[in-house]
C-alpha positions as CSV (number, residue, x, y, z in Angstrom):
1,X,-1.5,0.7,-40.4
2,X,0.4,2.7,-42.8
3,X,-2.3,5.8,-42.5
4,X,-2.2,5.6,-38.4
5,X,1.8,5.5,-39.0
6,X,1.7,8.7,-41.3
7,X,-0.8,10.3,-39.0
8,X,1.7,9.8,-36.1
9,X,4.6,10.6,-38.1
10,X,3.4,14.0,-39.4
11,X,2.4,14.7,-35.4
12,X,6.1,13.3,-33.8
13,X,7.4,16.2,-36.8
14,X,5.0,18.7,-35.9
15,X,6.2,18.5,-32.2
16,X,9.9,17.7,-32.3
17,X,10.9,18.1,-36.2
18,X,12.4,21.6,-36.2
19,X,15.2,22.5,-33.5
20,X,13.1,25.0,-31.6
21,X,10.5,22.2,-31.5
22,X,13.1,19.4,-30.3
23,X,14.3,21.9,-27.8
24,X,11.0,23.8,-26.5
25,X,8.7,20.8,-26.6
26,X,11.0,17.6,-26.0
27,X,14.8,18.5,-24.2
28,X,13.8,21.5,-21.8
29,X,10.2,20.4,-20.3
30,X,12.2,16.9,-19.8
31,X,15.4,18.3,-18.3
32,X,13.5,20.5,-16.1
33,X,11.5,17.9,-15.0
34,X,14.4,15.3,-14.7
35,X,16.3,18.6,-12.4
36,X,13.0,19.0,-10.4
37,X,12.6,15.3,-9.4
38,X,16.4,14.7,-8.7
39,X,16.3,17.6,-6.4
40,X,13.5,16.2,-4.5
41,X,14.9,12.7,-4.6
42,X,17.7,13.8,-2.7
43,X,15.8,15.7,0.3
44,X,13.0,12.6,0.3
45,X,16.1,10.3,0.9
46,X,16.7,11.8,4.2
47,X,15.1,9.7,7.1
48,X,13.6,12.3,9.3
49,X,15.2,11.7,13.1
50,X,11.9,11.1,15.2
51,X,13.2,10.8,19.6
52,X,11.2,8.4,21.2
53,X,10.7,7.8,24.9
54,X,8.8,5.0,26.2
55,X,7.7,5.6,30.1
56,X,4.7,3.1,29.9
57,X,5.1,0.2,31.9
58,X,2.7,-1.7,30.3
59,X,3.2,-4.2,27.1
60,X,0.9,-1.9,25.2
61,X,4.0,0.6,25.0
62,X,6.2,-1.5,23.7
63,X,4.1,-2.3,20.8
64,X,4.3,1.4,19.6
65,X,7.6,1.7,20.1
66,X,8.2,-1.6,17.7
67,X,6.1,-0.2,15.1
68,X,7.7,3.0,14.5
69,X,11.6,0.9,14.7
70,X,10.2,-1.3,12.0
71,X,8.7,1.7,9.9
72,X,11.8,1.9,7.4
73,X,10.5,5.9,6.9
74,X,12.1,7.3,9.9
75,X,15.3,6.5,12.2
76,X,14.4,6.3,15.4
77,X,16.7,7.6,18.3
78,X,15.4,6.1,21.9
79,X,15.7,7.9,24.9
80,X,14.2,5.7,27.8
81,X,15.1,8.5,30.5
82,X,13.8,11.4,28.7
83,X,10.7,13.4,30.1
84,X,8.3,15.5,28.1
85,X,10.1,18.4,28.6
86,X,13.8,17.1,27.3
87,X,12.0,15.5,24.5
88,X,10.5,19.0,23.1
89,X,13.9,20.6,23.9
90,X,15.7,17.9,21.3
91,X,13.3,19.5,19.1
92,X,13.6,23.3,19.5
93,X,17.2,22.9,19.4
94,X,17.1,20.5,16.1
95,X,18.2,17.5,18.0
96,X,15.1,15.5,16.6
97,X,12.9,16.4,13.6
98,X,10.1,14.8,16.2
99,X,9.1,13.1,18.8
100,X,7.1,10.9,20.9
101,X,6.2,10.5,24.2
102,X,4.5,7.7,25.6
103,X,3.2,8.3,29.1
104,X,3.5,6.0,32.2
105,X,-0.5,5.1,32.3
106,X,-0.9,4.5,28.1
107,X,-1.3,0.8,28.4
108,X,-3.9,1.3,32.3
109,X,-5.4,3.5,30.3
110,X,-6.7,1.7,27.2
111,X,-6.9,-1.6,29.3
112,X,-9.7,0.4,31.4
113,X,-11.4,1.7,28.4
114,X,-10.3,5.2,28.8
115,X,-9.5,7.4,25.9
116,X,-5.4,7.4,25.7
117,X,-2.7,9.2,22.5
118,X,0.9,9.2,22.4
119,X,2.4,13.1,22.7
120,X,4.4,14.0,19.7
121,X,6.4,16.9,19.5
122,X,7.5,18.9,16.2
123,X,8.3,22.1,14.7
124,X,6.2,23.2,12.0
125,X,3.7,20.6,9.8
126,X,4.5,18.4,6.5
127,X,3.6,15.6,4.7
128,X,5.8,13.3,7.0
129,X,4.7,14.4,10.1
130,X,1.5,14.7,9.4
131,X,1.8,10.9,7.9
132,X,3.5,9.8,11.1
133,X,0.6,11.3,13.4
134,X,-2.1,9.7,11.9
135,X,0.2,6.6,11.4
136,X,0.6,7.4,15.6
137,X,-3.0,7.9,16.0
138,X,-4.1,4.9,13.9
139,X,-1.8,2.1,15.7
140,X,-3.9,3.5,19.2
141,X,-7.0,2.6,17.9
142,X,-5.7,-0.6,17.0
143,X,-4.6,-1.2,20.4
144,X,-7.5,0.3,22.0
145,X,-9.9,-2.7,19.6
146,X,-7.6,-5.1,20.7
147,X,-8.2,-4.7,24.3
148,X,-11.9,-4.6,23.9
149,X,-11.7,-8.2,21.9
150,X,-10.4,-9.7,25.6
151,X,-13.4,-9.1,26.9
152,X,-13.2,-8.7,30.6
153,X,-9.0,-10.6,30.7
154,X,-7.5,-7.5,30.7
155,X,-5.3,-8.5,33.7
156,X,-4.1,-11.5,31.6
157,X,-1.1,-10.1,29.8
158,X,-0.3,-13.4,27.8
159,X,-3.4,-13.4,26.5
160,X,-3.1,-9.5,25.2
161,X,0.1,-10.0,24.4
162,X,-1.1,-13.0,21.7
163,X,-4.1,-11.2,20.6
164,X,-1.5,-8.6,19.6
165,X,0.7,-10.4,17.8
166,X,-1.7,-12.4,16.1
167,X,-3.1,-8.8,15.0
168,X,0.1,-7.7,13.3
169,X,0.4,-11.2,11.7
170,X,-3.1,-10.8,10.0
171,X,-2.1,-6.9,9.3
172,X,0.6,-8.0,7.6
173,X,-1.1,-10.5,5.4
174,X,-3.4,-7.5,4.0
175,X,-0.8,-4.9,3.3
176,X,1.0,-7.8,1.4
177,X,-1.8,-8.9,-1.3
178,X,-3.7,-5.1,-0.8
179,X,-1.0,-2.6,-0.4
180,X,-2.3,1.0,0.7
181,X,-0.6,4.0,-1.1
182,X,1.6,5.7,1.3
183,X,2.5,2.3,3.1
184,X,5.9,2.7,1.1
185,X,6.4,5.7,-0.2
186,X,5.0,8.0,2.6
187,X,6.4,11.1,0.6
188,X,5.0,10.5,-2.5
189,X,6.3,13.8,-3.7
190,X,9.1,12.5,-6.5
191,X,6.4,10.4,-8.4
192,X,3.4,12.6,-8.4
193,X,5.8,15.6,-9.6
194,X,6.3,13.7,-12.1
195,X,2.7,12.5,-13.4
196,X,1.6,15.9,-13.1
197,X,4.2,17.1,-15.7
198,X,4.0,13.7,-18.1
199,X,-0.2,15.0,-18.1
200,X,0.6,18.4,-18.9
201,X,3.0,17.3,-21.5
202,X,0.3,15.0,-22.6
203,X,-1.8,18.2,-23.1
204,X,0.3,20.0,-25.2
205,X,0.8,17.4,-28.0
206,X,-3.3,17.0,-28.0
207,X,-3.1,20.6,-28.2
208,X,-2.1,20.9,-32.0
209,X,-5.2,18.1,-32.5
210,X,-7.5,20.8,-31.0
211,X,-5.7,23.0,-33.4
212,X,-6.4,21.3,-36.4
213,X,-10.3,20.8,-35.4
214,X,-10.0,25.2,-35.3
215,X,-8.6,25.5,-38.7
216,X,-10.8,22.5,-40.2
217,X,-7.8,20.5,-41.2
218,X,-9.6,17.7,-39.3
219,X,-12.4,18.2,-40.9
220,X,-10.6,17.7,-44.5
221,X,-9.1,14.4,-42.7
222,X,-12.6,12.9,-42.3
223,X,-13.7,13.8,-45.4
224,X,-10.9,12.0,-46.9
225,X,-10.6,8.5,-48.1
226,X,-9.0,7.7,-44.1
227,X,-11.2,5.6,-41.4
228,X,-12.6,7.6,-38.7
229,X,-10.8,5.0,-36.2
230,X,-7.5,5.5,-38.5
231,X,-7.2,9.3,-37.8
232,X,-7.9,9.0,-33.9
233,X,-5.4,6.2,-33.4
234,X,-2.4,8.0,-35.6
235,X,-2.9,11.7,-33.0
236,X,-2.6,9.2,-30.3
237,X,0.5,7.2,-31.3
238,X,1.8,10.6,-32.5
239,X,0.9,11.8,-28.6
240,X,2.2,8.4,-27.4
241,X,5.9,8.8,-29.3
242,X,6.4,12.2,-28.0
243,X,5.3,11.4,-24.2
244,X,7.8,8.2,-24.6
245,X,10.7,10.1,-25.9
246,X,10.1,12.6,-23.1
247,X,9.4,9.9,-20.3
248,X,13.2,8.0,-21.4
249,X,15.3,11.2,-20.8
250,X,13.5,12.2,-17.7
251,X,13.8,8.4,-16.0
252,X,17.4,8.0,-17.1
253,X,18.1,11.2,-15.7
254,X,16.4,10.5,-12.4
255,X,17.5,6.6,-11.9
256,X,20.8,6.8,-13.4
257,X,22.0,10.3,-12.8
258,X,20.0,11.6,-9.2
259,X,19.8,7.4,-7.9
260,X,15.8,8.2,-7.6
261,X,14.4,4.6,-7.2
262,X,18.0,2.6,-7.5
263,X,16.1,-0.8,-5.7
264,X,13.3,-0.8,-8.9
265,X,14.5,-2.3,-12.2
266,X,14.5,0.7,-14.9
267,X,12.7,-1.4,-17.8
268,X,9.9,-2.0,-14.4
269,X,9.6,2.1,-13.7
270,X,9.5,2.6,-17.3
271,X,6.7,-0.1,-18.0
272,X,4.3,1.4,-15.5
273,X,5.2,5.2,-16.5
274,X,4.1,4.0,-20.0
275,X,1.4,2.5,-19.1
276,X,0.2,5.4,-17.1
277,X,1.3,7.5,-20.4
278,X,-1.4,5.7,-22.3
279,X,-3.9,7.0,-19.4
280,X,-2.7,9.7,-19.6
281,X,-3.2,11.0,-23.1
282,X,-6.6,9.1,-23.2
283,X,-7.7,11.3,-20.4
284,X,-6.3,14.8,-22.3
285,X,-8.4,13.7,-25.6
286,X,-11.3,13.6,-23.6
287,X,-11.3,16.5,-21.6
288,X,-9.8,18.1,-24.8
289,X,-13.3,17.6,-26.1
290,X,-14.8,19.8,-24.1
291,X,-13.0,23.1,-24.3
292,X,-13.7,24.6,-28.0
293,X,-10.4,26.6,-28.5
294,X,-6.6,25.5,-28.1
295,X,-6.2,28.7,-26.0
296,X,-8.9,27.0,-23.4
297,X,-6.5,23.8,-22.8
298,X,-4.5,25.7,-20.5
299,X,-6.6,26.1,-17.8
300,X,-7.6,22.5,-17.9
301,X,-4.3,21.7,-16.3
302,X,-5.8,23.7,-12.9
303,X,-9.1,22.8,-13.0
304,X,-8.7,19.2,-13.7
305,X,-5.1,18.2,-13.3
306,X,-4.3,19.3,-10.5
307,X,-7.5,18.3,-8.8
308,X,-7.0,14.5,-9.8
309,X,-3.8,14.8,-8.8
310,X,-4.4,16.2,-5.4
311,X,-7.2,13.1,-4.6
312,X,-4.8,10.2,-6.3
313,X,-2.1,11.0,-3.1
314,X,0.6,13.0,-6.1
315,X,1.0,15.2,-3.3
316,X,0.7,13.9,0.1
317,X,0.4,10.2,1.7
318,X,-2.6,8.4,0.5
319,X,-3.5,7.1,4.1
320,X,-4.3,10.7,5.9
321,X,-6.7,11.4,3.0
322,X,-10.6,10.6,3.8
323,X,-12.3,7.9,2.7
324,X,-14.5,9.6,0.2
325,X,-11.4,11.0,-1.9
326,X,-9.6,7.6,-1.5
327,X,-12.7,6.1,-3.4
328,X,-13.0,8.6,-5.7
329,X,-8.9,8.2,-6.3
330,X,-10.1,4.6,-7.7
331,X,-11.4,6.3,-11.0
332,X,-8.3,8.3,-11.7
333,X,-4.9,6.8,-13.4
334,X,-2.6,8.6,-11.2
335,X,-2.9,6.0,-7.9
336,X,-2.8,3.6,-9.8
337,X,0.8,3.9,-10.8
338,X,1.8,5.3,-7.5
339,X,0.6,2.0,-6.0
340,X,2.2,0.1,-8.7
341,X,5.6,1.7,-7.9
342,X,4.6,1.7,-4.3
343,X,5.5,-2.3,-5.1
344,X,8.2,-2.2,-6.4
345,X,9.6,0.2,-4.0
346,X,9.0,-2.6,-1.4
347,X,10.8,-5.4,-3.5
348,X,7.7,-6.6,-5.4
349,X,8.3,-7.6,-9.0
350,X,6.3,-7.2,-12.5
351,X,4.2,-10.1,-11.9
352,X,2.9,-8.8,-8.6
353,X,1.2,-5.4,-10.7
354,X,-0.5,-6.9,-13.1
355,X,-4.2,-5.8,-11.7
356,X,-2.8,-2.4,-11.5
357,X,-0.9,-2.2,-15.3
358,X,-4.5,-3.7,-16.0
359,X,-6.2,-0.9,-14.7
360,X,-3.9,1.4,-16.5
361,X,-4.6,-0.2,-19.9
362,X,-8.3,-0.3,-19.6
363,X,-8.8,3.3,-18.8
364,X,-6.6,4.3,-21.7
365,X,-8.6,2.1,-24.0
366,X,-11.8,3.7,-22.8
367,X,-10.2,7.1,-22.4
368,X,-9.4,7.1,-25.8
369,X,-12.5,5.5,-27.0
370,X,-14.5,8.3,-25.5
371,X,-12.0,11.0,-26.5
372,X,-11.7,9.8,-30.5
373,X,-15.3,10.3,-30.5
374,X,-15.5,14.2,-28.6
375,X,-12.9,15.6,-30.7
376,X,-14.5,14.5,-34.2
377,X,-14.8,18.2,-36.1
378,X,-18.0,18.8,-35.7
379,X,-17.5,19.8,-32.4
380,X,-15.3,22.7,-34.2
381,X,-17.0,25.8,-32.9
382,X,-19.1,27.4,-35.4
């Protein structure tokens, strides 16, 4: 222990032991940061303003309207005498951020097996709105299944009306014990900015590792009397140290200065950030493997990253993504924490994460297994 400890030690000094290195490599990437995510903390904390007129006079109707006054993600302004055209006007003249329209024939429509949407109405496209419509499009279908379960009672409202609400009862079970990212957090923005940076910052403490394989002081650490196992675990408790140091300034920044994530304990958000931190820098010493120069670990952040960033939902709501990148989000560490935060975002406690803190600690042991053995010196180019 005492070897791994030195190992770290002489790594946490490396980084953070002079005052340009305490400044460049720990106070400024994590006050940056901490400014970045505080500023958009403040605009996700606006509800976007979404007009809603309901002229259906059906129950189907009814049923969208309800969904989108329970959807905690958006305040909701009715306006039961609106038509179409006032309800694009409260748009163009920034009324409304958006809104719906639900025509007079939406529930004869579905009940007769005809193809029916809501109208929405906004002014440019971003991750919100583009959430809400599919959020929109996604509650039709459900409708539209519903009716077709009747089978041949559509005139029997009662009936409908109980197939319905036995429908949200067994949606709600799922989203309770399965929780789908963007169910929550629906602007993920905030937390993926920030597990983008904590893997970059990851990168550049593995980055004086790759250095030493370069300049074959790794090679003169195997050689010495110091296990194999020894070496790899001091550069990533070294790696771990520096990311930890960096991760407490930027979350008590964030929580206690900007008010990003007041509702969530700060030991919780820190737990999970750590344990995505471990991840994290098991991931960097493997793909640090493969590049054969420092200089290369740059680009890595682009061509690997940001790509696992963009399919994990770091960017935009999990739930408009397709199917094929939400399964291949299942091998990356990033949704994993945003669904663990997604939880306790919605009241859930430590207890209620533990599969995915599991998931977290079992691809930073592998990670790291796989990574201690790609950046052994012989790998050093030649």
């Amino acid at each position: 222990m005492s070897k791994i400890a030195a190992i770290a030690m002489h790594l946490l000094k490396r980084t953070v032991g002079s005052r340009r290195g305490l400044v460049m490599n720990l106070l400024l990437p994590s006050l940056v940061l901490s400014a970045i995510a505080g500023v958009l903390s403040g605009k996700t904390d606006n509800k976007p303003i979404i007009a809603v007129s309901n002229q259906d006079n059906g129950i189907l109707g009814s049923y969208i309207v309800d969904y989108l006054r329970n959807n905690d993600h958006y305040e909701i302004k009715l306006e039961t005498a609106a038509a179409e055209t006032q309800l694009k006007d409260s748009v163009e003249n920034n009324e409304a951020n958006a809104s719906v329209y639900i025509p007079a024939d939406f529930s004869e429509s579905l009940m007769s097996g005809r193809q029916q949407q809501v109208s929405m109405y906004r002014i440019g496209e971003n991750l919100w709105s583009a959430s809400l419509g599919t959020e929109l499009a996604g509650e039709t279908d459900k409708l539209a299944s519903a009716v077709g379960l009747i089978d041949g009672k559509t005139d029997d409202q009662a009936v409908l009306a109980a197939l319905l609400d036995k429908q949200h009862e067994g949606i709600a079970s799922v989203r309770e014990t399965e929780l789908k990212l963007g169910s929550v957090i629906s602007r993920p923005e905030v937390i993926g900015i920030m597990l983008m940076f904590v893997m970059m910052l990851s990168s550049q403490s593995i980055g004086y590792i790759l250095e030493d394989r370069e300049k074959r002081t790794l090679a003169r650490m195997y050689v010495a009397p110091v296990r194999a196992a020894d070496i790899a675990w001091g550069n990533f408790t070294g790696s771990i140290l520096i990311g930890t140091l960096q991760l407490v300034i930027v979350l008590s920044v964030t929580h206690f200065g900007f008010g990003f994530m007041e509702s969530v304990p700060f030991g919780s958000l820190l737990l999970v950030m750590e344990c995505f931190l471990l991840a994290a820098v098991g991931m960097m010493m493997l793909v640090a493997g493969l590049v054969k120069r420092s200089e290369q670990l740059g680009t890595l952040n682009f061509l690997f990253i940001i790509p696992t960033c963009m399919i994990s939902g770091c960017f935009w709501p999990f739930s408009i993504m397709p199917d094929f990148m939400q399964k291949l989000s299942n091998f990356t560490p990033q949704k994993w924490a945003i669904q663990a935060i997604d939880r306790l975002s919605a009241g859930e406690h430590i207890a209620d994460i533990t599969m995915q803190l599991g998931v977290l600690l079992l691809l930073a042991a592998v990670l790291t297994a796989f990574g201690a053995a790609v950046l052994r010196p012989m790998r050093t180019a030649q």
